[in-house]
C-alpha positions as CSV (number, residue, x, y, z in Angstrom):
1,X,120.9,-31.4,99.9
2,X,118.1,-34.2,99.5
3,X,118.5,-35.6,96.0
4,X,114.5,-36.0,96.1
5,X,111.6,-34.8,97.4
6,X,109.9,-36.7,100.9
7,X,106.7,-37.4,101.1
8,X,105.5,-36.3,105.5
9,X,102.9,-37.7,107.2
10,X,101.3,-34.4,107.1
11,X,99.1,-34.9,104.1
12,X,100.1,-32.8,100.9
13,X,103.6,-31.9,102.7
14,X,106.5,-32.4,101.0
15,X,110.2,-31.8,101.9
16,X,112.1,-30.1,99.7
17,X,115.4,-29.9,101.5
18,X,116.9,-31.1,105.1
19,X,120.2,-30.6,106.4
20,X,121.0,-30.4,110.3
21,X,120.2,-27.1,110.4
22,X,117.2,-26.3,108.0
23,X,114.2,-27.9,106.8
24,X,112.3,-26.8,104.2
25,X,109.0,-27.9,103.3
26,X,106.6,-27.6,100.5
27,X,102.8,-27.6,101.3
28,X,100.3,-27.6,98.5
29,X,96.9,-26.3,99.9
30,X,97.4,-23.5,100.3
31,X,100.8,-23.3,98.7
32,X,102.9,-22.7,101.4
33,X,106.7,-23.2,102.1
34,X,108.0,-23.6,105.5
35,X,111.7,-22.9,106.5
36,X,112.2,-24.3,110.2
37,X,115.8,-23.8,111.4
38,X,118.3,-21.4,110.6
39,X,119.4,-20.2,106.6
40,X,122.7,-19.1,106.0
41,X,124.8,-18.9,102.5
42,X,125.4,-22.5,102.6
43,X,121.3,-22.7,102.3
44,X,121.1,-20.6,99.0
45,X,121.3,-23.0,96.6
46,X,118.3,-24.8,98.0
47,X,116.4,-21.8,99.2
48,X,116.4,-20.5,95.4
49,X,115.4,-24.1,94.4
50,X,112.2,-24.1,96.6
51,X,111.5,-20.3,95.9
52,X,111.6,-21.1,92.2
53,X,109.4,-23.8,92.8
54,X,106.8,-21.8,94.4
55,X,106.9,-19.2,91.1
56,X,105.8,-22.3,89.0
57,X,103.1,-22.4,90.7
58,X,100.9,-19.7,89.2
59,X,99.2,-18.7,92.6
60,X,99.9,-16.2,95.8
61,X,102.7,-18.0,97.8
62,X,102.7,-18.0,101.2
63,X,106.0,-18.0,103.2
64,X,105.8,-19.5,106.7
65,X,108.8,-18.3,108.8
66,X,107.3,-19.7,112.1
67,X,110.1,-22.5,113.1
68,X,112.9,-20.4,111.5
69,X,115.0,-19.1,113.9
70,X,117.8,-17.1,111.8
71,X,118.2,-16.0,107.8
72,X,120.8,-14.3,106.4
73,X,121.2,-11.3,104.4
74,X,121.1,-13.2,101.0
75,X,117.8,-15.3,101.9
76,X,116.0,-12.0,102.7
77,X,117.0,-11.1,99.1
78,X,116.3,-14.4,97.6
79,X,112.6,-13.3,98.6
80,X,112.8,-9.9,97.6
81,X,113.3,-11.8,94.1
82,X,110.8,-13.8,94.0
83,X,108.1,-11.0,95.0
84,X,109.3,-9.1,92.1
85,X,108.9,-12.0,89.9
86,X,105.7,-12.4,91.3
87,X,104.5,-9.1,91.3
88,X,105.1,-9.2,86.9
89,X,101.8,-11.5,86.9
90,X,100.1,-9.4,89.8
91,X,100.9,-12.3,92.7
92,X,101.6,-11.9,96.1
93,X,103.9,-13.0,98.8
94,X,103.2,-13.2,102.5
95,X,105.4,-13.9,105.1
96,X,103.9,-14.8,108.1
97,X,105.0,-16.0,111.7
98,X,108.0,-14.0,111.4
99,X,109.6,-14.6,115.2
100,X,111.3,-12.0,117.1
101,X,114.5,-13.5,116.8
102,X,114.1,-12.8,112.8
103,X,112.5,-9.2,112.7
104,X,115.4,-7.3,112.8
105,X,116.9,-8.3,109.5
106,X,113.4,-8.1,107.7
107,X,112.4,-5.2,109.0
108,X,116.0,-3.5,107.7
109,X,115.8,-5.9,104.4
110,X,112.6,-5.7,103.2
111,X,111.9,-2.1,102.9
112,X,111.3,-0.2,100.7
113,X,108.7,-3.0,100.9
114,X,107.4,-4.0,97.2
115,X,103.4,-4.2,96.8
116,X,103.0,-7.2,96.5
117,X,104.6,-8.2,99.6
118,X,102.9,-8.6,102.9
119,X,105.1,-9.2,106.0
120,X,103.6,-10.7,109.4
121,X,105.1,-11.2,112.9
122,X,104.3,-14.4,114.8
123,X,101.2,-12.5,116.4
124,X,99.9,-12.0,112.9
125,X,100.1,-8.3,113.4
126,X,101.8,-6.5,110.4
127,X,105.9,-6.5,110.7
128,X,106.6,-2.5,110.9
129,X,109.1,-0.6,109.4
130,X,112.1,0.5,112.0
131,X,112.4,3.4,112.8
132,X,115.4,4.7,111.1
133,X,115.3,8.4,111.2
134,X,118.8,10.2,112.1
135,X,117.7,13.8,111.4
136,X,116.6,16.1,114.5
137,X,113.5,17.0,115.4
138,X,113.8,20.3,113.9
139,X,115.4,21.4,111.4
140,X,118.6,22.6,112.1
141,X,119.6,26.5,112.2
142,X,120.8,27.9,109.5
143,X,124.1,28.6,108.7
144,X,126.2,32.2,109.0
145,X,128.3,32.7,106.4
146,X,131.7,33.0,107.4
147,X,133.5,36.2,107.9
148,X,136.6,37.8,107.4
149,X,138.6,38.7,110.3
150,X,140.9,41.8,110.2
């Protein structure tokens, strides 16, 4: 975990964290994080640490999941959390560029979807809820009640 904050050549970008296998940066206008890699439960800590950055903030906070190629379970929850902080002071959080790679555990984690929270794929198209119906068609018959044989 970086002990400090970088300073990019991108100008008001800052990185927050860095490890061989995630980046994540801070930008300030708009206030924007960007996770770029892959965050697993070894990425918690600094996940929360940024995300709890981004609620000091006071603003909207935009959550840019184009160079992230895989999240976990407990990330996905991590900003659950922070939208219902968020939604206490009537902000919002938008995740956008979500990549194919990435949809299926947002689409199952994310719903039922909180208010304040605006999911979008990498086509900036709204990220839809699955499909997740198991009952039939039609409702099934309806049941005999049993009888007694002789």
């Amino acid at each position: 975990m970086c002990d400090s904050v970088r300073v990019l050549d991108e100008v008001g970008v800052i990185a927050l964290y860095e490890d061989r296998l995630l980046r994540i940066l801070l930008q300030s206008d708009p206030l924007a994080l960007r996770l770029i890699g892959q965050a697993d439960l070894t990425h918690r800590p600094a996940l929360e640490q940024a995300l709890r950055r981004a609620e000091q903030a006071m603003t909207d906070v935009l959550i840019d999941l184009a160079g992230l190629e895989f999240i976990d379970v407990g990330g996905v929850r991590q900003i659950m959390d922070l939208a219902g902080v968020l939604a206490i002071d009537g902000r919002k959080v938008l995740i956008s560029g979500v990549r194919p790679a990435v949809q299926p555990i947002l689409q199952v984690c994310l719903w039922p979807q909180p208010a304040n929270l605006q999911v979008k794929n990498a086509d900036g198209q709204d990220l839809e809820r699955p499909d997740t119906s198991t009952a039939p068609a039609k409702d099934p018959p309806e049941r005999q009640p049993a009888t007694e044989y002789d």
